[in-house]
RODO-2510 file (C-alpha; in nm, 4 decimals, decimal comma):
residues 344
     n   res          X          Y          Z
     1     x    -5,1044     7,8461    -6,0388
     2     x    -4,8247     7,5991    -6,0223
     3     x    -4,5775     7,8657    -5,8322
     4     x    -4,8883     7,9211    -5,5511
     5     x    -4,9006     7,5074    -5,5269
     6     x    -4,5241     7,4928    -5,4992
     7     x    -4,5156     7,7711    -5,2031
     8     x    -4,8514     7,5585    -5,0433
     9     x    -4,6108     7,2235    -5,0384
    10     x    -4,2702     7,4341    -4,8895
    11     x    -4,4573     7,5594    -4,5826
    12     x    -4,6332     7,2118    -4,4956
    13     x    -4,3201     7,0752    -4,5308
    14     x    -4,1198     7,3619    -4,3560
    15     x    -4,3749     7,3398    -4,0459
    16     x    -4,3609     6,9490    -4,0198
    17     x    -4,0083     6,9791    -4,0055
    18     x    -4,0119     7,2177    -3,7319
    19     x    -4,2044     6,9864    -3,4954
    20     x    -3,9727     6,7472    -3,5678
    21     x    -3,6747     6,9153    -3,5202
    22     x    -3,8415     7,0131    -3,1621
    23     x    -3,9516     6,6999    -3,0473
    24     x    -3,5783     6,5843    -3,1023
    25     x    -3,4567     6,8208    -2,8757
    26     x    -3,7142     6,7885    -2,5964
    27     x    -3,6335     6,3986    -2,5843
    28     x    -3,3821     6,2300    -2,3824
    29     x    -3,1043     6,0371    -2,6230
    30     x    -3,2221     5,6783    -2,6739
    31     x    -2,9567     5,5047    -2,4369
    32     x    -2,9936     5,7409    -2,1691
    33     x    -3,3098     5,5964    -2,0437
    34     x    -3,1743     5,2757    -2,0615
    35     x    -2,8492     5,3767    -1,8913
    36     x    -2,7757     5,2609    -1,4886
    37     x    -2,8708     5,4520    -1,2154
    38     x    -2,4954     5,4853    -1,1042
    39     x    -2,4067     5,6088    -1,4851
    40     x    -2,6706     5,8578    -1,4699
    41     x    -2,6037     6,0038    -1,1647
    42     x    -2,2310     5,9973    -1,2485
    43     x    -2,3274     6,1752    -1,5768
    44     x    -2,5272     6,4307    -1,3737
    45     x    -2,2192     6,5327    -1,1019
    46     x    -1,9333     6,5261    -1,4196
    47     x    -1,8253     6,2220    -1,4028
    48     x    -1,9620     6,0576    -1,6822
    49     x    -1,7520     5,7420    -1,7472
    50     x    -1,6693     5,6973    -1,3698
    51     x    -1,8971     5,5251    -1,1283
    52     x    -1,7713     5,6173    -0,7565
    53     x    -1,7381     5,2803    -0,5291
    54     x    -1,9473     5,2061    -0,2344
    55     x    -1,7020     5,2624     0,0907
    56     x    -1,7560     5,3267     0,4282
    57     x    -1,7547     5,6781     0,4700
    58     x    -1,6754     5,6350     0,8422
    59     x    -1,3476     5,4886     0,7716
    60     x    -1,0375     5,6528     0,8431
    61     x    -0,6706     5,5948     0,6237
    62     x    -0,4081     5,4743     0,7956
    63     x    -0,0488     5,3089     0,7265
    64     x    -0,0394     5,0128     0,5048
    65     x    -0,3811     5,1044     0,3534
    66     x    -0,3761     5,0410    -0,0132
    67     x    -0,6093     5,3103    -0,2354
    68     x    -0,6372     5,3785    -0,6156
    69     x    -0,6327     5,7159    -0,7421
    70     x    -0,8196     5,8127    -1,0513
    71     x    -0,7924     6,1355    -1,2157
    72     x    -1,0234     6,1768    -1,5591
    73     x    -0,7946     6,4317    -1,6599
    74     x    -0,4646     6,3370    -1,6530
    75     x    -0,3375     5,9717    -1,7826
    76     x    -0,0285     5,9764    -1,4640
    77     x    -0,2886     5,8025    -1,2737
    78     x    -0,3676     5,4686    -1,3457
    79     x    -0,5201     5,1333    -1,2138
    80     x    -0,2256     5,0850    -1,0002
    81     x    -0,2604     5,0516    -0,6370
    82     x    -0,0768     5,3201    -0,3979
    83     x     0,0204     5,2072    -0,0148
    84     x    -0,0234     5,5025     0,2561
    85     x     0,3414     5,4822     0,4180
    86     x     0,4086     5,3757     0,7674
    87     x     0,4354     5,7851     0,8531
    88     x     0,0944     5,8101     0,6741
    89     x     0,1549     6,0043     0,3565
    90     x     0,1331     5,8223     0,0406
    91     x     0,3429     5,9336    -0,2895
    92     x     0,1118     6,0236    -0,6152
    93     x     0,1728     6,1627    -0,9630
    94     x     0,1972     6,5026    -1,0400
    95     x     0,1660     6,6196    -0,6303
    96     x     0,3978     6,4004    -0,4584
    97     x     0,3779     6,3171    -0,1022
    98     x     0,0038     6,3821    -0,0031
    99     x    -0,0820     6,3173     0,3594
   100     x    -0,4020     6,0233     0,4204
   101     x    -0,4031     5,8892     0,7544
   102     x    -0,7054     6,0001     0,9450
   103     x    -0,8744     6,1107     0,6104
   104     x    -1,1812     5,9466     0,4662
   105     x    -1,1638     5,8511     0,1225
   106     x    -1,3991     6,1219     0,0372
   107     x    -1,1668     6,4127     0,2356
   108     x    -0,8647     6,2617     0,0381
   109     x    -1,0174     6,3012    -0,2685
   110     x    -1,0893     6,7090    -0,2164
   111     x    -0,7713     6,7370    -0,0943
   112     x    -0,6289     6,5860    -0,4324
   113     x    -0,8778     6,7832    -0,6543
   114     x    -0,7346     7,0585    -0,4416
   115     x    -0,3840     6,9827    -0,5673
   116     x    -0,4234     6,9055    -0,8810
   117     x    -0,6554     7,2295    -1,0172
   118     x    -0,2923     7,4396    -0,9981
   119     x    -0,2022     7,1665    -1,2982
   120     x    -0,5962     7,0528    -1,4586
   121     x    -0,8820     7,2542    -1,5074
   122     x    -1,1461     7,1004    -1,3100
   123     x    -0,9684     6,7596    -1,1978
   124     x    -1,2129     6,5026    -1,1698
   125     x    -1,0516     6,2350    -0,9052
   126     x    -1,2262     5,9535    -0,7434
   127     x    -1,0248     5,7230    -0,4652
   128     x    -1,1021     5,4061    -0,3650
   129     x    -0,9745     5,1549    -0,0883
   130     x    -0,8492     4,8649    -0,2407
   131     x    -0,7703     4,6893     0,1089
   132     x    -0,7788     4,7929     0,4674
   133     x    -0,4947     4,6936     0,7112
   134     x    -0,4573     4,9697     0,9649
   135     x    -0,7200     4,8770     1,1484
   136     x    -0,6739     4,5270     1,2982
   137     x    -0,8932     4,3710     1,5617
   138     x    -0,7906     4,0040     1,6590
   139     x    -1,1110     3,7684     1,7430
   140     x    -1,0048     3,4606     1,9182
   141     x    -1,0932     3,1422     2,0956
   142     x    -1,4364     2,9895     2,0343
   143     x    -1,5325     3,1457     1,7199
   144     x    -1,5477     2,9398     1,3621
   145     x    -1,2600     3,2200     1,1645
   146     x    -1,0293     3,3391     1,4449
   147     x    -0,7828     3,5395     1,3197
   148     x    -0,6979     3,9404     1,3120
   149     x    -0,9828     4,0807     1,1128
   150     x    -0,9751     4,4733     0,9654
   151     x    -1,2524     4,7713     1,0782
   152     x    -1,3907     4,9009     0,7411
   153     x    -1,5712     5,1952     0,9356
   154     x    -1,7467     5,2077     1,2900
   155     x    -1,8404     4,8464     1,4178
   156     x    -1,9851     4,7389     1,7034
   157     x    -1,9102     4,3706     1,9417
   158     x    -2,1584     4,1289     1,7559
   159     x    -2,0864     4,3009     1,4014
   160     x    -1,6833     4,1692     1,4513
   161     x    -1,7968     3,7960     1,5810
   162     x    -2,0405     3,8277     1,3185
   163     x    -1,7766     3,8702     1,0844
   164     x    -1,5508     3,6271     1,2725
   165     x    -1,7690     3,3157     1,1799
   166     x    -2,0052     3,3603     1,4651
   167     x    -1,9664     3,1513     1,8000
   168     x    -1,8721     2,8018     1,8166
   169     x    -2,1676     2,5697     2,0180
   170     x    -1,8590     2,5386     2,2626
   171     x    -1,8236     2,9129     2,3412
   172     x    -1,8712     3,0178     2,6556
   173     x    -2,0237     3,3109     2,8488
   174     x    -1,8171     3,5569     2,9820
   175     x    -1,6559     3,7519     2,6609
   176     x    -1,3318     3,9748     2,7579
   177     x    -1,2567     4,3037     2,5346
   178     x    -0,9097     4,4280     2,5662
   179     x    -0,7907     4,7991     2,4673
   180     x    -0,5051     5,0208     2,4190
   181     x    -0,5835     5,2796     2,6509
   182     x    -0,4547     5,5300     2,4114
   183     x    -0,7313     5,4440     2,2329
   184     x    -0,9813     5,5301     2,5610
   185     x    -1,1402     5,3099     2,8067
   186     x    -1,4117     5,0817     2,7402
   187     x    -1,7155     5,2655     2,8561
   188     x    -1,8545     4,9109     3,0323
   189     x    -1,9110     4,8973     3,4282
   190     x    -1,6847     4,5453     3,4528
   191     x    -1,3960     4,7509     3,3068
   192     x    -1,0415     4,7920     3,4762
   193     x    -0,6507     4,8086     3,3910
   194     x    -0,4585     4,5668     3,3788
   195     x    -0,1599     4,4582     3,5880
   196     x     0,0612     4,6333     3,3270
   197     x    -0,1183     4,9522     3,3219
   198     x    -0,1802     4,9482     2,9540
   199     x    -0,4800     4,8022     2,8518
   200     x    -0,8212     4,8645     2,9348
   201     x    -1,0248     4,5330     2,9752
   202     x    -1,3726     4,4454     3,0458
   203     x    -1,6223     4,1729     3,0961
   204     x    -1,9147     4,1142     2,8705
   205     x    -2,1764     3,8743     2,9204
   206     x    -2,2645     3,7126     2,6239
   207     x    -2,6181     3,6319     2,7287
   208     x    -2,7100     4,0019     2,7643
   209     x    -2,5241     4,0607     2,4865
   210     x    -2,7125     3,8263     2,2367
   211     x    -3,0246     3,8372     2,3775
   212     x    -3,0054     4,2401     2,3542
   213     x    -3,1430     4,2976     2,7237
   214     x    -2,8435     4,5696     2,7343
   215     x    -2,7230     4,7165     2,4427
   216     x    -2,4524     4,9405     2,6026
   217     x    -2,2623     4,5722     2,5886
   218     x    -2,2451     4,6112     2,2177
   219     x    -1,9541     4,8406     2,2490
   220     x    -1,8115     4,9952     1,9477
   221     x    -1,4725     4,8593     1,8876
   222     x    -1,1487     5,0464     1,8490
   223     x    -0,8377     4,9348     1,6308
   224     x    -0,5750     4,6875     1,8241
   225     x    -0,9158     4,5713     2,0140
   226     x    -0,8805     4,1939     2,1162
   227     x    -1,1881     4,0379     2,1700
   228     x    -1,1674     3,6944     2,3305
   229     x    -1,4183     3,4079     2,3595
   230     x    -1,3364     3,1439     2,6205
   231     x    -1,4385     2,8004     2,5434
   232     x    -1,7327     2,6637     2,7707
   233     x    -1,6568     2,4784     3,1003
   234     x    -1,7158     2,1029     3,0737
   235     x    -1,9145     1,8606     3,3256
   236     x    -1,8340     1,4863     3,2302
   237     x    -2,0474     1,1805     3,3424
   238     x    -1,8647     0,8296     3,2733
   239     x    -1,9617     0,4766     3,4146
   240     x    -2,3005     0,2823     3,3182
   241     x    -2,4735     0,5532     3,1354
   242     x    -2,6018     0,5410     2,7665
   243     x    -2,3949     0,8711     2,6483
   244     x    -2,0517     0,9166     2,8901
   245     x    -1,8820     1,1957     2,7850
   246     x    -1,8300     1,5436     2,8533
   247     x    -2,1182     1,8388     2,8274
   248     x    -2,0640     2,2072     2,8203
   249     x    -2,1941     2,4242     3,0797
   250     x    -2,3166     2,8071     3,0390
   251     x    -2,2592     2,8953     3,3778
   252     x    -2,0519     2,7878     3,6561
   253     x    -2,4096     2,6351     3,9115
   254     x    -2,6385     2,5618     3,5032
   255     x    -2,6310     2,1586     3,5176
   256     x    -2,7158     1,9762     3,8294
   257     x    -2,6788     1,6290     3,8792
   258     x    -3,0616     1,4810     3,7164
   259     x    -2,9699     1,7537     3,3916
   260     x    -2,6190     1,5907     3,3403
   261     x    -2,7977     1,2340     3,3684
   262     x    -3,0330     1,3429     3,1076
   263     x    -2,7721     1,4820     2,8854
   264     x    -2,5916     1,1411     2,8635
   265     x    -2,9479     0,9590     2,8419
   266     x    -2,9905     0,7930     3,1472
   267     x    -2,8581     0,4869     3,2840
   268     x    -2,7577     0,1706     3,1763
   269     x    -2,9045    -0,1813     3,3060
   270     x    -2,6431    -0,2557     3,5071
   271     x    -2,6084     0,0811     3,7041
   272     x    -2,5612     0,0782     4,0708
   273     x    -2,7431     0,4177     4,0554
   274     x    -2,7541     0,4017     4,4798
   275     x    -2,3451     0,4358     4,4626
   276     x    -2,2940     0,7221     4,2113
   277     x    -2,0739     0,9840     4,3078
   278     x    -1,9267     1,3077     4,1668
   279     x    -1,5321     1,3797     4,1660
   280     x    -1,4071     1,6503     4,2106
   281     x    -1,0773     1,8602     4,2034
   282     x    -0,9875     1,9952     4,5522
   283     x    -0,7585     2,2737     4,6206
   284     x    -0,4742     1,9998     4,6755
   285     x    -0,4992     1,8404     4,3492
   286     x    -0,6802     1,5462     4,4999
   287     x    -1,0598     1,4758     4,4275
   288     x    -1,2795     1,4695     4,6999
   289     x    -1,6117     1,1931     4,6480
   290     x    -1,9148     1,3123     4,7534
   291     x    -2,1886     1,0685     4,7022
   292     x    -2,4931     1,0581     4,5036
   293     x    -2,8031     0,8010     4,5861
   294     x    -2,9603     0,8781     4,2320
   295     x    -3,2558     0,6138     4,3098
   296     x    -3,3636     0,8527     4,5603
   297     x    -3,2913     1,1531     4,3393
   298     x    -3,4877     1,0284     4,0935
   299     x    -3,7550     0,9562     4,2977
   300     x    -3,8268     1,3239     4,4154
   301     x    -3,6787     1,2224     4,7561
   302     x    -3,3872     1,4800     4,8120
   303     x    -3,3018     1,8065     4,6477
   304     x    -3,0943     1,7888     4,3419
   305     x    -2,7413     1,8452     4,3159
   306     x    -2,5852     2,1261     4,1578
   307     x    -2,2333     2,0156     3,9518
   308     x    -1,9025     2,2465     3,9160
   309     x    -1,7023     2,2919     3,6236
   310     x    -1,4886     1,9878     3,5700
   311     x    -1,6995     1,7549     3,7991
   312     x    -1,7181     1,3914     3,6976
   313     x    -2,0966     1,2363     3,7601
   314     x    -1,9328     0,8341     3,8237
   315     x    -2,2210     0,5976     3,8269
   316     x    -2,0252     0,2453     3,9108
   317     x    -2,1744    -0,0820     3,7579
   318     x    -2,3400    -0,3743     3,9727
   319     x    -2,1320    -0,6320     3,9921
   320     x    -2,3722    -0,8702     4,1641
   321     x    -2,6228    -0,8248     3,9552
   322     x    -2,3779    -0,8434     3,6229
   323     x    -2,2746    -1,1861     3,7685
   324     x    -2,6195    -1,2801     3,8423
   325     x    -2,6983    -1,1975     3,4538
   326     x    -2,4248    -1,3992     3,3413
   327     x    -2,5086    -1,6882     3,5200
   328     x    -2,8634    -1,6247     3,3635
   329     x    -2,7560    -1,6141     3,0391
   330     x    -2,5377    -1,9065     3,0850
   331     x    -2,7962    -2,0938     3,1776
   332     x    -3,0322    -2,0189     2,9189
   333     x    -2,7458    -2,1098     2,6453
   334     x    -2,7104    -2,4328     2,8025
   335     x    -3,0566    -2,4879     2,8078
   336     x    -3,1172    -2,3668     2,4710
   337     x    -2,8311    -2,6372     2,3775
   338     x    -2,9346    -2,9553     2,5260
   339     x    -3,2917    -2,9205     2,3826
   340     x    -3,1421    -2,8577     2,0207
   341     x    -2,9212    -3,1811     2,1324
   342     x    -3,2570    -3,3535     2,1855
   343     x    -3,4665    -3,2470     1,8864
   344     x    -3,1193    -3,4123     1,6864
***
């Protein structure tokens, strides 16, 4: 009886332990659900303790590049940075000179798995670019971080004065994009050689440009690009106004003479508004005077006045009436005085 109890007990326990046993199997290790996204997909390509870095896949090696090399299976290759050589190879462990320039990072790294399977079974090798410096484009003149700034992959125009700061408020215009033509022409209708026969430059307006009413001015830009933003041309209004000073202008015929009075907030109360006149620069240095009757301007009585880069809006100040106000207020003091006099 006992013996037929005993074998009852073994089998329960035999299947329970069975269905355990199963269920351990069929369920994923504890940390792997809680494991990254990046881990897990390294895990699932081989490359368990290795998480690839995001590049640009679109960018091409060139000299002065710096990379890392990592190999999983061999310890040669470290943390250490390598340089791709001014003749575009760059010197690794184990396989020597390898060439890079004009390889991704991703076609360097079959090239080195390649390589290195006639010395490791299965070499697991991940690159990276530490920092990019064959690819310089120079952004200068009215943006907020001038300077020579690197392509990490295909850009286009507003991606590189994006990345330049963005556009001062003094900017102007007209942007000009100047190429190596071994690098191609700019594919732009304003574009033509220059004097030197070596550069391809073009005109871009950056109006269109920003406002996106035609994209083909977006270009895509090339290494040893320059792109150049002019500042703004400058209309300047001095004399009895509230604001004197100078204003930009967009375009060469944008500010007339009532929009330049409103930019420097209308006159003072001692204008002679009836003898304003604008200077300007003449072909002979001099400036010619052309005069302005702003009371009649202002009054809807004759067509407004357009204003040229560099003119000066002059609005003189009334001397007769200036006198006539001091005398006014020279009066009133005295006044004012001989009745405190009184009242003492």
């Amino acid at each position: 009886m006992r013996l037929r109890i005993a074998i009852k007990i073994g089998a329960v326990c035999a299947v329970y332990l069975g269905v355990a046993l199963a269920a351990q199997q069929a369920a994923p290790p504890a940390y792997t659900a809680n494991r990254p996204a990046q881990l897990t997909a390294a895990a699932n390509d081989g490359t368990d303790s290795v998480v690839k870095p995001k590049v640009s896949e679109s960018y091409r090696l060139g000299p002065n590049d710096s990379i890392s090399v990592r190999c999983m299976n061999a310890e040669e290759f470290t943390d250490t940075p390598f340089r791709v050589d001014t003749d575009g190879q760059v010197t690794l462990p184990m396989v020597g000179r390898v060439e890079a320039s004009g390889l991704t990072v991703r076609q360097l790294e079959t090239n080195l798995k390649e390589k290195l399977s006639k010395y490791i079974i299965d070499p697991q090798v991940v690159v990276r670019l530490v920092e990019a410096r064959s690819h310089p484009v120079s952004v200068i003149g009215a943006v907020h971080q001038p300077g020579v700034h690197q392509l990490d992959g295909a850009k286009r125009l507003l991606e590189l004065l994006s990345q330049a700061g963005g556009l001062r408020q003094d900017a102007g215009q007209v942007i000009t994009l100047t190429r190596r033509l071994e690098w191609g022409r700019i594919p732009l209708q304003t574009e033509h050689t220059d004097e030197s026969g070596k550069f391809s430059v073009a005109e871009i307006d950056l109006k269109e440009l920003t406002a996106g009413t035609n994209p083909a001015n977006n270009v895509e830009i090339c290494p040893f690009d320059v792109i150049s933003v002019p500042m703004a041309e400058l209309i300047y209004v001095v004399g009895e106004v509230k604001k004197p000073g100078g204003f930009t202008i967009a375009h060469p015929d944008a500010v007339s003479v009532l929009q330049a009075l409103s930019l420097a907030e209308g006159l003072q109360t001692m204008a002679y508004a009836k003898k304003a006149k604008i200077l300007r620069q003449s072909d002979g240095g001099n400036r010619a005077e052309i005069p302005v009757d702003l009371p009649r301007l202002l009054a809807g009585q004759l067509s407004d006045i357009p204003m040229m880069p560099g003119d000066i809006l002059f609005v003189p100040k009334n001397q007769a009436k200036s006198a006539g106000v001091k005398v006014m207020d020279a009066a009133i003091q005295m006044t004012t005085g001989v009745i405190i006099y009184r009242r003492w």
